[in-house]
NUTINU-73769 format. One line per field, with one value per residue (C-alpha): residue in three letters; x, y, z. Coordinates in nm, 4 decimals. Example, Ala and Ser with C-alpha at 12.3 -4.5 7.8 and 13.67 -1.06 7.14 Angstrom:
BEGIN
type ala_ser $
east 1.2300_1.3670 $
north -0.4500_-0.1060 $
up 0.7800_0.7140 $
This chain:
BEGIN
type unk_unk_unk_unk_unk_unk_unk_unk_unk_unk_unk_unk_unk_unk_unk_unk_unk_unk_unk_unk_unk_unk_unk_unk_unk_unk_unk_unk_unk_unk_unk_unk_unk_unk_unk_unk_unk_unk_unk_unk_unk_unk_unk_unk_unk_unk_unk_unk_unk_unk_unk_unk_unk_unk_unk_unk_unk_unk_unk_unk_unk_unk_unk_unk_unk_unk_unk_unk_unk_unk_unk_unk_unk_unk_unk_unk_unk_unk_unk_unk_unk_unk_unk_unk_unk_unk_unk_unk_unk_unk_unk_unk_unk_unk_unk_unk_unk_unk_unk_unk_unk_unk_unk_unk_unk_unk_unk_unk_unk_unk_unk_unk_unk_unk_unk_unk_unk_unk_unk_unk_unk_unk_unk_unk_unk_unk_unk_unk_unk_unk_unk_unk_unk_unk_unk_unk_unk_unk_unk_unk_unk_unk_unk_unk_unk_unk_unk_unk_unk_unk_unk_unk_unk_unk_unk_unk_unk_unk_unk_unk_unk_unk_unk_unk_unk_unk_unk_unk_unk_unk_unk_unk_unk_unk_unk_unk_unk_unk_unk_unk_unk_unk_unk_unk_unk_unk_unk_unk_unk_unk_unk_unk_unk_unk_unk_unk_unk_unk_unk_unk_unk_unk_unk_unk_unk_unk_unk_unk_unk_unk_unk_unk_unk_unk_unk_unk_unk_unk_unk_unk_unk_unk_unk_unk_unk_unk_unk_unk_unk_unk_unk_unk_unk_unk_unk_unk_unk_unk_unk_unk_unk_unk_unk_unk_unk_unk_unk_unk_unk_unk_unk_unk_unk_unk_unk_unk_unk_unk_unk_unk_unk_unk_unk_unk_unk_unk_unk_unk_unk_unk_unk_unk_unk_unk_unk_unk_unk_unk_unk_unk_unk_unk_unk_unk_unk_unk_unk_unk_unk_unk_unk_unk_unk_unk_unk_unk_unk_unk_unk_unk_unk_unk_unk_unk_unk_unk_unk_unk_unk_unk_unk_unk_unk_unk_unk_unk_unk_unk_unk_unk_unk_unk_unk_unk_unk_unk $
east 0.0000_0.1809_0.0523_-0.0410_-0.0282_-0.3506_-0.4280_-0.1206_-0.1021_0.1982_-0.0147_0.0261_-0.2933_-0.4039_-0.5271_-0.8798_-1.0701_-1.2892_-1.6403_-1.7459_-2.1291_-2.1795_-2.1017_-2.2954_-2.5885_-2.8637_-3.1706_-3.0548_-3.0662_-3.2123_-2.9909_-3.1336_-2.8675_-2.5562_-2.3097_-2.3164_-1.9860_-1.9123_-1.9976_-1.8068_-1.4669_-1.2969_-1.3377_-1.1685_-0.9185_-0.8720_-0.8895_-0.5872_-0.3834_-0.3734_-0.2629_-0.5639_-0.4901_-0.8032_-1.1207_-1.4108_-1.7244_-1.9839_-2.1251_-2.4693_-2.4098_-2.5934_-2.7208_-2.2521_-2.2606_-2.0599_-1.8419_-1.8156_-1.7336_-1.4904_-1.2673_-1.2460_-1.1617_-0.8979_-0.7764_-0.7617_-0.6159_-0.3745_-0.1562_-0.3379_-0.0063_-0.0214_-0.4521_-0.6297_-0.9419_-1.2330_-1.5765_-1.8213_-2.0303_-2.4116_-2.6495_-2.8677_-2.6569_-2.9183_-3.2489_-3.3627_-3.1896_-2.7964_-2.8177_-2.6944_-2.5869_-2.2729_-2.3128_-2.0119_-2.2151_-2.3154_-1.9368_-1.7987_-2.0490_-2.0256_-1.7132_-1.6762_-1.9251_-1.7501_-1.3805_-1.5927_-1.7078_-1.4096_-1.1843_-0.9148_-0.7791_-0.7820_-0.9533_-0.7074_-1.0025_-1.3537_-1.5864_-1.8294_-2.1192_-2.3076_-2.3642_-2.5776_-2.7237_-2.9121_-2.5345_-2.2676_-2.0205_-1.7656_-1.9117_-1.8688_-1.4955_-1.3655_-1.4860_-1.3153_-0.9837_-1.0632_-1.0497_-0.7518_-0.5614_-0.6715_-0.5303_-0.8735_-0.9053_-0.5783_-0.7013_-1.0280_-1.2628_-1.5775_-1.8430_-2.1382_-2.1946_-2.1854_-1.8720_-1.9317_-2.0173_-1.6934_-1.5255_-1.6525_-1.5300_-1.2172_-1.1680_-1.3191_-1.0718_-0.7853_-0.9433_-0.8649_-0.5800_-0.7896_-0.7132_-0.8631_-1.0097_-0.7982_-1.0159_-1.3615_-1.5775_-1.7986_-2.0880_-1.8505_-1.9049_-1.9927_-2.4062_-2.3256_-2.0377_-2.1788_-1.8698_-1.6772_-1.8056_-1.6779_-1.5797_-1.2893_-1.1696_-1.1976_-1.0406_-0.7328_-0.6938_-0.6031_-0.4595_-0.7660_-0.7973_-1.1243_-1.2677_-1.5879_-1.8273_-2.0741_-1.7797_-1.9935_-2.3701_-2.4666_-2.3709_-2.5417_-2.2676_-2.2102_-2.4929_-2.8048_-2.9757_-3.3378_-3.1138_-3.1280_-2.9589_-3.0690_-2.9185_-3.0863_-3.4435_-3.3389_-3.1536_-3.3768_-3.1000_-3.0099_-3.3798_-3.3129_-3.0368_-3.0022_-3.3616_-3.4225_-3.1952_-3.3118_-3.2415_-2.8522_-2.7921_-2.9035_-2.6964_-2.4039_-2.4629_-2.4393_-2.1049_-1.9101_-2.0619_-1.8858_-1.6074_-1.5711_-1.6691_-1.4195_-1.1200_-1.1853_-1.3076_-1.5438_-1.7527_-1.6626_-1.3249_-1.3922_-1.6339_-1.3716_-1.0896_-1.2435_-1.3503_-0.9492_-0.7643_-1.0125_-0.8087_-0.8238_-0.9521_-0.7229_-0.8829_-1.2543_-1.4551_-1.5445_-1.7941_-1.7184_-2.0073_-1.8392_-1.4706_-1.4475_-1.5549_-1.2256_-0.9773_-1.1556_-1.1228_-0.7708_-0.7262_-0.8907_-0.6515_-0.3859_-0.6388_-0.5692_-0.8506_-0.7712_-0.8655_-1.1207_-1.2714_-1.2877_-1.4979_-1.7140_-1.8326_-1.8588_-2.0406_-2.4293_-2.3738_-2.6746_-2.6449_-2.8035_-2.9735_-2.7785_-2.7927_-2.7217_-2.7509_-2.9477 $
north 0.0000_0.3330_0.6080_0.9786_1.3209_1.4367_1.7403_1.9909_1.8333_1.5760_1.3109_0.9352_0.8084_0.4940_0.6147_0.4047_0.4903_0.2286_0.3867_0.2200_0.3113_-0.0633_-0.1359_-0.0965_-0.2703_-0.3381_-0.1241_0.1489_0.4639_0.4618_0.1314_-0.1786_-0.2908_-0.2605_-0.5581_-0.6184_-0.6450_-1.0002_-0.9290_-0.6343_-0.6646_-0.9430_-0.6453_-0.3931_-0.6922_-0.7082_-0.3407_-0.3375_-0.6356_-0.4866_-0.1624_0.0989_0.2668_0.5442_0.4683_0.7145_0.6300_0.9183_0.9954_0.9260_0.6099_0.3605_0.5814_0.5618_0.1941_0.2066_0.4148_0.1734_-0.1378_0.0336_0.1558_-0.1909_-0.3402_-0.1026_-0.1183_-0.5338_-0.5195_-0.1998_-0.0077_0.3741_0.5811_0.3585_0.4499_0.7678_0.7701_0.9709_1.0597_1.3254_1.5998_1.7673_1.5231_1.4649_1.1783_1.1833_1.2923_1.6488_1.9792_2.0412_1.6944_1.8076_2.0707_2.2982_2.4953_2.5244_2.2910_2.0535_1.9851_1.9551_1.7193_1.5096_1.5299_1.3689_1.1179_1.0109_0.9744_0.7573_0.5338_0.4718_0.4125_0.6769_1.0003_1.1870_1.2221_1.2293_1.4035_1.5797_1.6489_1.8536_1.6192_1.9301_2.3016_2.4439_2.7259_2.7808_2.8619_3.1166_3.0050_3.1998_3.0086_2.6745_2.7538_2.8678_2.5680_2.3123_2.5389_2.5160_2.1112_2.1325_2.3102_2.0906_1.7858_1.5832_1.6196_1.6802_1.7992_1.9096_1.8694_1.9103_1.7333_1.7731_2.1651_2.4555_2.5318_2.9277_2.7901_2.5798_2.8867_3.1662_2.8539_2.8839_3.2628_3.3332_3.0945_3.2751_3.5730_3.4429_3.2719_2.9305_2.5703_2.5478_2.2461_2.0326_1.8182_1.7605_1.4471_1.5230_1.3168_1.2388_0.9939_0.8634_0.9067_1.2479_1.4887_1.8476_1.8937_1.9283_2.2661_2.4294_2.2417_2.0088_2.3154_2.5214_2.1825_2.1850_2.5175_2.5298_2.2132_2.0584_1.6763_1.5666_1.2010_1.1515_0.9511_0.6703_0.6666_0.3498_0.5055_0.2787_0.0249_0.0670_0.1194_-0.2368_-0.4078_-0.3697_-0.0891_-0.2716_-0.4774_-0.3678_-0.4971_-0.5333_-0.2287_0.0275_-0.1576_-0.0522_0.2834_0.5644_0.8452_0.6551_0.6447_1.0019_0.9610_0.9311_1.0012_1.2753_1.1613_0.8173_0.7690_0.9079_0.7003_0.3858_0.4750_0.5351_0.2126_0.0367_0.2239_0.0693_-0.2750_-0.2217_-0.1226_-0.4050_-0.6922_-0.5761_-0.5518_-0.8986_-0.7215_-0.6131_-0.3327_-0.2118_-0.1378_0.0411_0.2633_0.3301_0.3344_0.6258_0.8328_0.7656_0.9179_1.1947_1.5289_1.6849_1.3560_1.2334_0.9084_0.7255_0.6503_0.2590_0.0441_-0.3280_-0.5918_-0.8817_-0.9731_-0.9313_-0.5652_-0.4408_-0.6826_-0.4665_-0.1518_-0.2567_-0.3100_-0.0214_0.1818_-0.0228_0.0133_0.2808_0.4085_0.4333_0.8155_0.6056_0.4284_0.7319_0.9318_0.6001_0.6323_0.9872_1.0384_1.0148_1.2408_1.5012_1.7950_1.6641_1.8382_1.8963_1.5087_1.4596_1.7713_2.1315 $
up 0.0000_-0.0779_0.1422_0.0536_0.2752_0.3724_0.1730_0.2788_0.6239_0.7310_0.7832_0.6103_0.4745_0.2775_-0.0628_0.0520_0.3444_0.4870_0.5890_0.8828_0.8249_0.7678_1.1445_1.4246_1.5654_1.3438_1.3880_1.5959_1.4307_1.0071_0.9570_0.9587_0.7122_0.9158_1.0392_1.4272_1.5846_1.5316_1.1383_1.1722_1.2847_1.0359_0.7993_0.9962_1.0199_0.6868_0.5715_0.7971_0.6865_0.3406_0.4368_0.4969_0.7997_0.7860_0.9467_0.8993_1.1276_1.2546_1.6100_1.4769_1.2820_1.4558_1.7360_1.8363_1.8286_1.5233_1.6831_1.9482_1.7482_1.5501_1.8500_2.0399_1.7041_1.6526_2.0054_1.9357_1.5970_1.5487_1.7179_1.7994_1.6512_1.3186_1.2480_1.1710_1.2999_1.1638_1.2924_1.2648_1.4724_1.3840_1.3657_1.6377_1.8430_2.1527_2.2227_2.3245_2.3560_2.2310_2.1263_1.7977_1.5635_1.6197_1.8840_2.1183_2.3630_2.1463_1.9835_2.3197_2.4692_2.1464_2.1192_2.5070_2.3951_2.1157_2.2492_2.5285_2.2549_2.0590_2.3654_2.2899_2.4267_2.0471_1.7507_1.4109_1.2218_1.3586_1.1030_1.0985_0.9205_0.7874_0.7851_1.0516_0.9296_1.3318_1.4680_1.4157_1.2114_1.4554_1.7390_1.6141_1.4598_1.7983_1.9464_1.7087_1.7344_2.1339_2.1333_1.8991_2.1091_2.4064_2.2592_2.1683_1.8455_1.6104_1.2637_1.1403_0.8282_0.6966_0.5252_0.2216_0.2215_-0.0441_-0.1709_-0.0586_0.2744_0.2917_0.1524_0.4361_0.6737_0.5974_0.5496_0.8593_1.0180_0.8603_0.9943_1.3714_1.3471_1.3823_1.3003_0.9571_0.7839_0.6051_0.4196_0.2209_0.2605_-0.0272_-0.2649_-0.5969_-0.8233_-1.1887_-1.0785_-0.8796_-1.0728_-0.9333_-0.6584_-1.0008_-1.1081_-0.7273_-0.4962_-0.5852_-0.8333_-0.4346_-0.2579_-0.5352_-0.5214_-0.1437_-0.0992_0.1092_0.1036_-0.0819_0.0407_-0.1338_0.0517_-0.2198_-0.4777_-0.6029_-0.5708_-0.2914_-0.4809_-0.7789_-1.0410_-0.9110_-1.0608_-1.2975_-1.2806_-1.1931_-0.9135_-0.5970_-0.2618_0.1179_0.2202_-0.0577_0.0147_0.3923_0.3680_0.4894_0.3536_0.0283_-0.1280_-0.1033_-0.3762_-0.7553_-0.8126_-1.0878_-1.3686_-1.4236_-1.7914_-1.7900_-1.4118_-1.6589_-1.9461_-1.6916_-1.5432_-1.8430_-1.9617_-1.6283_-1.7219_-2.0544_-1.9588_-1.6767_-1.9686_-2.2073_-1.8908_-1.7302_-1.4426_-1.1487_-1.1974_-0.8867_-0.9920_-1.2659_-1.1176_-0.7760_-1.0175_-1.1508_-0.8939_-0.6783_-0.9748_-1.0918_-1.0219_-0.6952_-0.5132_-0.2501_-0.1154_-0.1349_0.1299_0.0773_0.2281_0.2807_0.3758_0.1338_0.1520_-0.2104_-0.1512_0.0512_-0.2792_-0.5278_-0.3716_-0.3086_-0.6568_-0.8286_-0.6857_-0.9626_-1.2176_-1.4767_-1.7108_-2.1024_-2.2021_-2.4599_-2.1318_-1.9376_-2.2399_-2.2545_-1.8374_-1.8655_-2.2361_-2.0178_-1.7659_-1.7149_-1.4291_-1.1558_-0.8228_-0.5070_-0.3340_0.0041_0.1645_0.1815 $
């Protein structure tokens, strides 16, 4: 596995990041799809054995029980210097007042919870999930800088927002003299190719990490178009997804299963390989329920497009609505 700096920081990343979404215990929260902990942890195992040393989970995956299985398997299986781990702060991770969003309350408290949960003293990098338009954007970047400087958390990024928004972020941290963001976890991928028109161009421009989350649509550059899978007949936040542009998502579909016939290989490395070496991207966020889903990630990162191949996956495209956040 050859490693890469994360965005203009000094710290080694795997060119894959395994989204630990899929883990946690089954029914809590919106997923009824996810792995318990038994399921879970051969593939944190694995991810590890061949060489992917970033773990991104969220406090409100699976009401923190991902968050949970993901830091005893870590604590089990790695050594804490050698892993960056990931996880996120906005939504609503308990019930009633300052249970969410970024006010300075609700960041610390999380923040607290979440370190509880993973079993660990810091946080590589705090996300901020979303943009919360209820909260001073002043008031929530002096409270990340705050628990940088305290030693919990030791970068910070941000997640699925306007590219002015992410933009006034980080000028109004420059403004301060605050720790800035150093990374993007953004919706990028053959289906979804909006962040291209600001955001990676904004991301490129100031050396900020970009780690899009669904590089393979939920799975459905995997497979047919009228297939579907356990986990999109169960996601509550997916059926929210790929929607409006039925008739280009189809023809795109069938481009990676072209593509994939005529190589000798998975769709799923076609469609990853894609996304991991499109300019600006630094590394994709993948999901792993299979054990063939972690060697084909693995191996898309080898796999080099032909310029002809490329123009064949991308000919369908239409513009397509904002997806995945407001």
């Amino acid at each position: 596995m050859r490693y890469v700096k994360l965005g203009r920081t000094g710290l080694d990343i795997s060119p894959l990041v395994l989204g630990c979404m899929t883990y946690g215990v089954p029914d809590r929260g919106n997923h009824a799809w996810t792995l318990d902990e038994e399921a879970s942890r051969p593939f944190i195992r694995k991810a590890l054995d061949l060489g992917i040393n970033f773990f991104d989970t969220a406090n409100a995956y699976s009401d923190g029980t991902s968050e949970e299985i993901v830091g005893r398997a870590l604590k089990d299986f790695a050594r804490r210097d050698e892993v960056v781990i990931a996880t996120k702060t906005f939504f609503h991770w308990r019930k009633g007042p300052n249970g969410g969003g970024l006010s300075r309350k609700a960041i610390f408290h999380s923040v607290d919870d979440s370190l509880a949960r993973l079993g660990t003293d810091y946080i590589d990098l705090l996300q901020i999930h979303r943009a919360d338009h209820t909260t001073p954007i002043e008031e929530t970047l002096e409270a990340l800088h705050d628990l940088v400087k305290a030693g919990k958390v030791r970068y910070l990024g941000a997640s699925s927002m306007f590219a002015w928004q992410f933009a006034k972020m980080i000028y109004t941290s420059r403004l301060h003299g605050w720790t800035e963001f150093v990374s993007m976890q953004d919706h990028y991928n053959l289906l979804q190719r909006e962040e291209e028109r600001e955001m990676i161009p904004f991301c490129e421009d100031q050396r900020i990490a970009v780690l899009p989350w669904s590089p393979l649509a939920r799975g459905r550059l995997t497979r047919d178009w009228d297939q579907s899978s356990n986990r999109q007949e169960n996601d509550v936040f997916g059926k929210t997804l790929y929607n409006a542009t039925e008739d280009s998502d189809r023809a795109i579909v069938e481009a990676v299963k072209k593509v994939a016939d005529e190589r000798g290989v998975p769709r799923a490395q076609v469609a990853l390989s894609w996304v991991a070496h499109r300019s600006g991207v630094t590394a994709p966020i993948v999901g792993a329920s299979k054990p063939h889903h972690l060697d084909d990630a693995v191996a898309a990162i080898d796999l080099v497009l032909s310029e002809e191949e490329t123009a064949t996956l991308e000919k369908a495209y239409a513009p397509h609505p904002v997806e995945g956040f407001e």
